[in-house]
C-alpha positions in Angstrom: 78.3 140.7 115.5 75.7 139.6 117.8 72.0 140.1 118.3 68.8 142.1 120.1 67.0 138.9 121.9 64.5 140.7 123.8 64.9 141.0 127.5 65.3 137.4 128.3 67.9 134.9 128.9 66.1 131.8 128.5 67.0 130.7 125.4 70.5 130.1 123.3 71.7 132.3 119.8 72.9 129.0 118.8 70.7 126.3 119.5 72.9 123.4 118.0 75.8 123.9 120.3 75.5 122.6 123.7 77.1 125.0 126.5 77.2 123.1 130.0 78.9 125.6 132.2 77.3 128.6 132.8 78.3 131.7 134.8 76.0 134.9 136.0 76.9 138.4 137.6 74.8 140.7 138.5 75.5 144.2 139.9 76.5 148.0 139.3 78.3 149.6 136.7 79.4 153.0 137.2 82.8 153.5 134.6 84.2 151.8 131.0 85.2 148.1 132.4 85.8 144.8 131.1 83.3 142.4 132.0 83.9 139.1 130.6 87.6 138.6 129.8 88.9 137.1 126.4 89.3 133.2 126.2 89.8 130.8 123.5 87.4 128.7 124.8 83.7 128.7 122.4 81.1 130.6 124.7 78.2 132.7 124.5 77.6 135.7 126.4 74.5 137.6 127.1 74.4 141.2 128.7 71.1 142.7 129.7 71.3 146.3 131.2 68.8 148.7 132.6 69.8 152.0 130.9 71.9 152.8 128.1 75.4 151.3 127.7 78.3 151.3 124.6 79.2 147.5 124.2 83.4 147.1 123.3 85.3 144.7 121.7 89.2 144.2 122.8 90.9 147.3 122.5 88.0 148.9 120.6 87.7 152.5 121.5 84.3 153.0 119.3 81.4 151.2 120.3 80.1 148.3 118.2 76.7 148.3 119.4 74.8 150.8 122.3 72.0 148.7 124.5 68.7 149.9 126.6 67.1 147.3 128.6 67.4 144.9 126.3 69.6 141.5 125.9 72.6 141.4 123.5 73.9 137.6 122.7 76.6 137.0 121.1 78.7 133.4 120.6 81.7 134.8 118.4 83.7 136.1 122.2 87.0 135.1 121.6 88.2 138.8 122.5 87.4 140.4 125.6 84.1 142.7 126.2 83.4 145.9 127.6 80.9 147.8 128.3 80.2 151.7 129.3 77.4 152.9 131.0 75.9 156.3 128.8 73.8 157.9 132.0 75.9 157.4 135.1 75.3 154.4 137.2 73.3 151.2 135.9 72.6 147.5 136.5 74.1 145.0 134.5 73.3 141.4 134.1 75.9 138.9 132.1 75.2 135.4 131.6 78.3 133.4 130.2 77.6 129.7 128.9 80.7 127.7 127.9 81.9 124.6 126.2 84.1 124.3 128.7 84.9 125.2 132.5 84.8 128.9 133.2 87.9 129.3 135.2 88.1 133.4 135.1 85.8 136.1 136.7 83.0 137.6 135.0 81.6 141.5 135.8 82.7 144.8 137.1 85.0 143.6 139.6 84.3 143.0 143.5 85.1 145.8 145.6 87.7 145.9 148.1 86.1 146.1 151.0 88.5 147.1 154.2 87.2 148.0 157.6 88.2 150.5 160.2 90.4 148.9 162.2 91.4 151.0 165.9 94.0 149.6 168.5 94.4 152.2 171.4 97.6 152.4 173.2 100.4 153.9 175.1 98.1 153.2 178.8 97.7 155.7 181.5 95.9 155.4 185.0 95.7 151.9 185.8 96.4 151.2 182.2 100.2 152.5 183.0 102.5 149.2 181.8 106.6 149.7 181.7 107.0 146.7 179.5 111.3 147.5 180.2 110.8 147.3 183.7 113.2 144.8 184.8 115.8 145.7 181.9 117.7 148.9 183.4 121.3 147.7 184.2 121.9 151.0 186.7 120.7 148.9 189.9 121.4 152.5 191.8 119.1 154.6 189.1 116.9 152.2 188.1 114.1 153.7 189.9 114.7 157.1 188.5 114.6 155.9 185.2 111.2 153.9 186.2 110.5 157.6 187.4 111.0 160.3 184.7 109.6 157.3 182.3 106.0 157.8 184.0 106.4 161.1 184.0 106.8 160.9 179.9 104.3 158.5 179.4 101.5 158.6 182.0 98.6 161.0 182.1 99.2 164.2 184.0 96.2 163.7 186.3 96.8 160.0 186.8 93.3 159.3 184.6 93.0 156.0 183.7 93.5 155.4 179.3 95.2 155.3 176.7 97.6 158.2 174.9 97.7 157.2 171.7 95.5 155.6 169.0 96.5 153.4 166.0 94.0 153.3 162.6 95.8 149.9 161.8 93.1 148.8 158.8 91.2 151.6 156.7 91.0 152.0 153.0 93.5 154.2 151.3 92.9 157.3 150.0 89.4 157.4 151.7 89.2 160.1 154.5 87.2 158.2 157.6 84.7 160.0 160.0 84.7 160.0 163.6 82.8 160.5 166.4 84.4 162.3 169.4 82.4 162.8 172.9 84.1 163.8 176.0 82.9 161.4 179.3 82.5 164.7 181.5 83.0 167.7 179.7 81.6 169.8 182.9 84.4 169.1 184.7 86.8 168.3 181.9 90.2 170.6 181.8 89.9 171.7 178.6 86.5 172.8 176.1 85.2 170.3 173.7 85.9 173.3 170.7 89.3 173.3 171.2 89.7 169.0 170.7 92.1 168.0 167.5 93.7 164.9 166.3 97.3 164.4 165.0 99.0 161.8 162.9 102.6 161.3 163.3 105.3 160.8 160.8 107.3 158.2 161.8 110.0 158.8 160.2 110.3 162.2 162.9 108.8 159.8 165.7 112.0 157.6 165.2 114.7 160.5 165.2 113.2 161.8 168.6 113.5 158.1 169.6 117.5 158.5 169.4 117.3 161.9 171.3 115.7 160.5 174.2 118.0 157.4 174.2 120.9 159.9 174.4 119.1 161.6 177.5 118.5 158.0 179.0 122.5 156.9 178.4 123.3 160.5 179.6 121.3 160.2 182.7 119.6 163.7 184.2 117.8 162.8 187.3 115.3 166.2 186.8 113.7 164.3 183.5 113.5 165.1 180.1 112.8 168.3 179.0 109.1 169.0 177.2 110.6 170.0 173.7 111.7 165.9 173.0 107.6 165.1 173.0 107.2 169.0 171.1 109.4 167.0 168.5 107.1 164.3 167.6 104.2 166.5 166.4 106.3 168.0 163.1 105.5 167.0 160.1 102.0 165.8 161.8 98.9 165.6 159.7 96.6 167.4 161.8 92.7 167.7 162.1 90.2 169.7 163.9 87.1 169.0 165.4 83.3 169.8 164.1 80.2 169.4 165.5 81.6 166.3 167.6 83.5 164.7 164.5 86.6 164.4 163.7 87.8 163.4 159.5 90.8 161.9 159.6 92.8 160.8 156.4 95.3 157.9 157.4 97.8 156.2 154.8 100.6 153.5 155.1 103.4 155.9 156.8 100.9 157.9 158.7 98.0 156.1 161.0 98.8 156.3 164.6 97.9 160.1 166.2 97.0 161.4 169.5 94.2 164.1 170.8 95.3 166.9 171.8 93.1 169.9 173.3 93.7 173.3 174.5 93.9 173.3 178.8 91.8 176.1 180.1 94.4 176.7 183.1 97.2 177.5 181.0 95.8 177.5 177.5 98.5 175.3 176.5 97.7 172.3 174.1 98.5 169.2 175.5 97.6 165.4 175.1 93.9 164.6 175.9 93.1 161.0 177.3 91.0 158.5 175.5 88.6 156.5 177.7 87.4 154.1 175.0 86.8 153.5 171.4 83.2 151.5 170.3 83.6 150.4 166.7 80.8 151.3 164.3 77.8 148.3 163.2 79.1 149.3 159.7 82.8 148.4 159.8 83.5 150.3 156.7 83.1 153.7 159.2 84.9 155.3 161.8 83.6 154.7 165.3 83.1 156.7 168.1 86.2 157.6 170.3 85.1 158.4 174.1 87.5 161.1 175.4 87.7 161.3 179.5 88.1 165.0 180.0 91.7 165.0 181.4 95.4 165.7 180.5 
């Protein structure tokens, strides 16, 4: 059944057994969890908390016993215990002593902790790369291939860069803020308002992949037409800037996006440049992304 000891750990409920492995935790509690898991192994476990919390047997789904900055002991633990905090968040101390080695993990659980993780890519300016260069067969065309491939892929303004960004570590589920300045907005070709993000499905990314291989086998020396990068952005999660931030909400299928912002001259949307990204000191948050101001 167990037993009110106070507010101490210092001494054993059952001073004639000998316990010489001993485990602590100490930390938050903010739902029902189990905390120390069953074992067959003869053990005593003390839990102090600093508000009120509902102390569970097993499977029990009433209560045995409710605690308030006190210490309950118990040494008959063969089933596992949880414990429920009554007034939202609280702190919760365990102490397990055992008979034997405690091979399992005591507490609420460690978080997962996965940090905001950014690759930029697709380079323009001096960043340009053709990484097929040498692989065109058509010694004749070759350099119109090399050609209408820039045209695709490099910036419009020949601003040094990167197109595309890739959020290749986050948490899931959890929406991730981000900074967004522009290097030179008074001479930028679009207004910092008009700046979103979007984040491709890849699924629609990969069908417009076999479109423009058919163009490439099918050779038309004017280039491909606009609508094949149109294509890409359906089925796009897409996000709007606010006061300089951007929230973005990444999962597994959907993480790498591109800026896009309205151009002044022709108040056409189109893809804006990234300069640089500077990781936040806390890795858990979204950094700052550092726009250059040009197509």
């Amino acid at each position: 059944m167990g037993f009110i000891v106070g507010n101490s750990f210092s001494s054993n409920l059952n001073s004639s057994v000998s316990y010489p492995f001993i485990k602590e935790w100490e930390g938050n509690i903010v739902e029902k969890v189990i905390v120390v898991p069953e074992s067959k192994d003869l053990r005593e476990i003390s839990i102090y908390s600093d508000g009120a919390i509902n102390l569970y047997w097993g499977n029990q789904t009433i209560p045995f016993w409710t605690i308030n900055n006190q210490v309950f002991v118990d040494s008959s633990t063969a089933t596992s215990l949880s414990i429920e905090p009554l007034d939202g968040d609280v702190n919760v101390k365990i102490l397990v002593r055992s008979v034997k080695q405690i091979n399992y993990e005591i507490g609420g659980g460690s978080k997962i902790v996965i940090p905001v993780k950014i690759r930029l890519a697709i380079g323009t300016g001096e960043n340009y790369f053709d990484v097929n260069a040498d692989s065109y067969d058509d010694v004749y065309n070759s350099y119109q291939y090399l050609v209408n491939l820039q045209k695709l892929k490099d910036s419009d303004s020949g601003v040094t860069g990167f197109k595309l960004f890739d959020i290749f570590s986050f948490f899931p589920s959890q929406p991730i803020e981000f900074d967004v300045v522009v290097d030179s907005p008074e001479v930028g070709e679009y207004l910092p308002e008009t700046i979103a993000v979007q984040i491709f499905d890849p699924l629609i990314v990969g069908e417009v992949m076999f479109a423009i291989a058919n163009d490439v086998i099918n050779l038309e020396l004017n280039g491909l037409g606009n609508k094949f990068v149109g294509n890409l952005t359906r089925g796009a999660f897409y996000h709007e800037i606010a006061n300089g931030k951007i929230n973005v909400l990444p999962d597994y299928s959907r993480h790498v996006g591109r800026f896009v912002a309205r151009n002044i001259y022709t108040d056409q949307y189109d893809t804006a440049i990234i300069k640089s990204y500077t990781p936040n000191s806390n890795q858990l948050l979204g950094g700052t992304f550092t726009l250059t101001g040009s197509f």
